[in-house]
N, C-alpha and C positions, 0 to 999 in steps of 0.2 A: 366718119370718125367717131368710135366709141365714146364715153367717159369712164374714168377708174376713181377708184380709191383705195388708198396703201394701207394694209392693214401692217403696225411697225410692230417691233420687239415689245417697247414700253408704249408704245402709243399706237393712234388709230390719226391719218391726214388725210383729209378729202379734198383730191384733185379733179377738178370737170375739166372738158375743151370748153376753152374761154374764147371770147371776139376777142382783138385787139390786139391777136399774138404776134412775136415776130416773124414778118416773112421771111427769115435769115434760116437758112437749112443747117440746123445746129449737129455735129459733129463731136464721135467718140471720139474725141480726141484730149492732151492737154489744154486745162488752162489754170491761168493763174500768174501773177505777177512777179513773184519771187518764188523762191525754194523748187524743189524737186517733183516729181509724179512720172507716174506710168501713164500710158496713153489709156491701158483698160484694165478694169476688176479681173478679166477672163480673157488667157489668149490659148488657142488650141495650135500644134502646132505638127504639122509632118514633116520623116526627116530623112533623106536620103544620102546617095554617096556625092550630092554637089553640094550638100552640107558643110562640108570639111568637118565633118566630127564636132562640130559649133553649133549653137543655137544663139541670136542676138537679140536682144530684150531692148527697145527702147527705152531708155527715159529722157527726159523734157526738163528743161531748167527755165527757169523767169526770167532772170536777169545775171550779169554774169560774177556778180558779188561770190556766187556761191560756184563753187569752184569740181569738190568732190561728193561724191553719193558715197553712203557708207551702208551698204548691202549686207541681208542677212540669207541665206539660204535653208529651204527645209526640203526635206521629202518624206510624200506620203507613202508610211510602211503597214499599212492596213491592210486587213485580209480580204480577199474579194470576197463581195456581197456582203462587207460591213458596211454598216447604216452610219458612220461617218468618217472622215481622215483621223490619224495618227501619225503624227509629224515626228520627224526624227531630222536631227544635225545632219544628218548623211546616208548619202543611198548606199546600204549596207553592201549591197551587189559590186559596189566600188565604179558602177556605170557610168552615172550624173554627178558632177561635181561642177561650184562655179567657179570659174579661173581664179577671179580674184576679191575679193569684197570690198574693193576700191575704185569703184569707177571716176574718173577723169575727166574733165569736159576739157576740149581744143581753146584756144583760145577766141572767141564771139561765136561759137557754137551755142546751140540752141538745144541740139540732141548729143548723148552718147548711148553706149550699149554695155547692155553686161553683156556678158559670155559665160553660155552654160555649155561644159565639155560633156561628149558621153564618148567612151573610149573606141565603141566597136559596133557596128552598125550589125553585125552580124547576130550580136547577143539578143538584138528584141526580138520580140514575137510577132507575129503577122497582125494578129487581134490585138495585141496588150496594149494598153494605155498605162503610163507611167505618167502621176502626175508631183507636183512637188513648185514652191510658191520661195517668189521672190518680195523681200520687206523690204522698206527704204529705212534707215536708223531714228533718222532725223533732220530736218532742216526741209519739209514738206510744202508744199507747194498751197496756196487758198484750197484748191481742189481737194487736198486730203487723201489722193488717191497714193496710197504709201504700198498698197499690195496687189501683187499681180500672181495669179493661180493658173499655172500652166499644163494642160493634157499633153502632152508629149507620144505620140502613134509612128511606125514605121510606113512611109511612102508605100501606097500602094497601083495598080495598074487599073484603070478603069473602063471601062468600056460604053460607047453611048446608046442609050436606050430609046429617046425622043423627048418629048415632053409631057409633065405630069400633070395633073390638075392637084392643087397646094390649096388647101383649105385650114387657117389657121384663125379656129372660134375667139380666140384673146382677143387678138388682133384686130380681125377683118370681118367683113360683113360677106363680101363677097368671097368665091374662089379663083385662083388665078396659075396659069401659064408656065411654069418652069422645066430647063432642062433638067435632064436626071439620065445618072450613069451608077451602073452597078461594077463594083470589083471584081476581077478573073480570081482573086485569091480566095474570097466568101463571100457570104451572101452582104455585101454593106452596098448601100446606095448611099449616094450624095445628091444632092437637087441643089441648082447653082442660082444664087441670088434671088430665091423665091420672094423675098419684103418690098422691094425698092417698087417694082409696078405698083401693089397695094398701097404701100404709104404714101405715094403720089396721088393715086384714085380715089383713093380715100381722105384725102385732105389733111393728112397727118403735114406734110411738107408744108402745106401753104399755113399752116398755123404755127411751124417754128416745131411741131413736136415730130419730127425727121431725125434722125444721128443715120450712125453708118453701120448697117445691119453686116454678119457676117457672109463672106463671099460666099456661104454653101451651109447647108445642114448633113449632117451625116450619120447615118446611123447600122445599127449591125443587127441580121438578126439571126437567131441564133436557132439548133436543132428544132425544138419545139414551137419555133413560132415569136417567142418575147424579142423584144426590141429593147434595145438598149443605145446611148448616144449620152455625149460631153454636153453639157451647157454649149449654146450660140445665143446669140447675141439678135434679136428681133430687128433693132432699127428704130425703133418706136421713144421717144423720149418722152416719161411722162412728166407733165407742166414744165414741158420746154428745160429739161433741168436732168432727169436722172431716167437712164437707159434701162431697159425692159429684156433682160435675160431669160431663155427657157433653160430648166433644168429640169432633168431627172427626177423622180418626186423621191426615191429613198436618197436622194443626195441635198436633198434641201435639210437641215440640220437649226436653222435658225427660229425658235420658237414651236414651230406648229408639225407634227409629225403627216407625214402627206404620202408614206411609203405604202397605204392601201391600194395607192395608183398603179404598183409598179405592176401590177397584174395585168391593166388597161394598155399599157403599152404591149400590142401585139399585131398581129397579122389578122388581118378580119376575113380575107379571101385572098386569092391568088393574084389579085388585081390590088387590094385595099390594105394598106398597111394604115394602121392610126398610132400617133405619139400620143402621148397625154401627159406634157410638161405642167411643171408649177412655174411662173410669173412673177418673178421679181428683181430686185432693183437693189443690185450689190452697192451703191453709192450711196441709200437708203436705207440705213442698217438692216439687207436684206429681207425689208417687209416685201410682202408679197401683193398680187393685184387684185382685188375683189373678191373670186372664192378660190381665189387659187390654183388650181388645177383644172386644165381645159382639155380637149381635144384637138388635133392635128391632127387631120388625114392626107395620105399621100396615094393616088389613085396611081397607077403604073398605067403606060401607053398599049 
């Protein structure tokens, strides 16, 4: 198990692995006593014809004092290959809209859903990612997690390759064992649950700094070779408390410019694909992990 330290907006906090932590396998999920939250900072989402034209957003309530969520919707209308979102009231295309900005809880429910409509499954693109975030108004949860930033992809067809060798330098010391399937439509692989081995092996779990890593990484690459992919989600909770996201390095936007990277993410060989995410911690006013910017390699079978 590494140690880190968060370099923040206004400040700099030093977190080590500590003895004494909990053995409790701590989980992206809500918490908090009263008020409202999202379950995560980041949810990516694919979307086919068993969709119903719908997308369903958790959210998480305390106690049942608190009755309704009052939702704000935006979308991002940024040009590709801008170096950050531009948020707009509405998806100009008339695509994405949310049903309602008044979410409901049942009565002793614990969860509701928003409902994000998109009219025609047929309008996206095989590639495009459509992204666009959901605000909670008010009445927030201890947790504070009031926004969820959602990638939005069309369901694609995959095919199975075997398994990869996942080496990710943040994280791990070691490398390790994932399935990996490529797309019939482009060149995008996915690799399926490559963290959970490593933060077991590695002692992340048994020190309490464990959450729930995302089901898959997925990324695309493209004519020339460059790799591109959405923020997921590591697994890794630094000091037992706030989740360890990779992101794209010209989409990190919070303080530190890190978009030199985007050149690194590429195809090294016919076998060696390398990420090289920036490390940080959206719960954490997006400070990042120590230098920020690492490598991920994905060896093909």
């Amino acid at each position: 198990m590494k140690s880190f330290h968060i370099a923040a907006l206004a400040a700099v906090a030093v977190f080590a692995a500590a003895s004494g932590c909990s053995d409790d396998v701590q989980k992206t999920t809500y918490s908090g006593s009263s008020g409202f939250g999202f379950a995560a900072s980041v949810l990516n989402v694919e979307v086919g014809s068993a969709n119903a034209n719908q997308i369903l957003v958790p959210i998480y309530r305390g106690t049942e004092d608190a009755q309704i969520a009052e939702l704000k919707f935006e979308y991002d209308i940024s040009k590709a290959g801008a170096s950050e979102p531009y948020w707009a009231d509405a998806d100009p295309a008339g695509i994405f809209s949310l049903t309602t900005q008044r979410v409901i809880f049942a009565d002793g429910a614990k969860v509701a859903y928003a409902q994000v409509r998109f009219t025609n499954l047929d309008l996206l693109g095989i590639t495009t990612k459509y992204k666009m975030r959901l605000t909670i108004k008010d009445s927030l949860s201890p947790s504070k997690r009031d926004q969820v930033t959602m990638s939005v992809s069309r369901q694609l067809t995959f095919d199975y390759l075997g398994k990869c060798d996942y080496h990710d330098a943040c994280v791990f010391d070691g490398t390790y064992k994932a399935d990996i399937y490529r797309a019939q439509e482009a060149e995008i692989y996915r690799v399926m649950d490559p963290y959970t081995e490593g933060l077991i092996k590695e002692e992340y779990a048994e020190n309490g700094w464990m959450g729930t890593p995302s089901a898959y990484v997925q990324f695309a690459v493209d004519a020339k070779g460059q790799i591109t992919y959405e923020p997921f989600c590591t697994g890794m909770m630094v000091n037992a408390k706030y989740t360890a996201y990779a992101y794209y390095p010209g989409e990190y936007v919070w303080g530190k410019d890190f978009s030199d990277y985007n050149k690194e993410n590429k195809k090294l060989s016919d076998k060696v694909l390398q990420l090289y995410p920036v490390y940080c911690l959206p719960e954490y006013q997006y400070g990042f992990l120590n230098d920020g910017a690492y490598p991920l390699t994905v060896t093909l079978p």
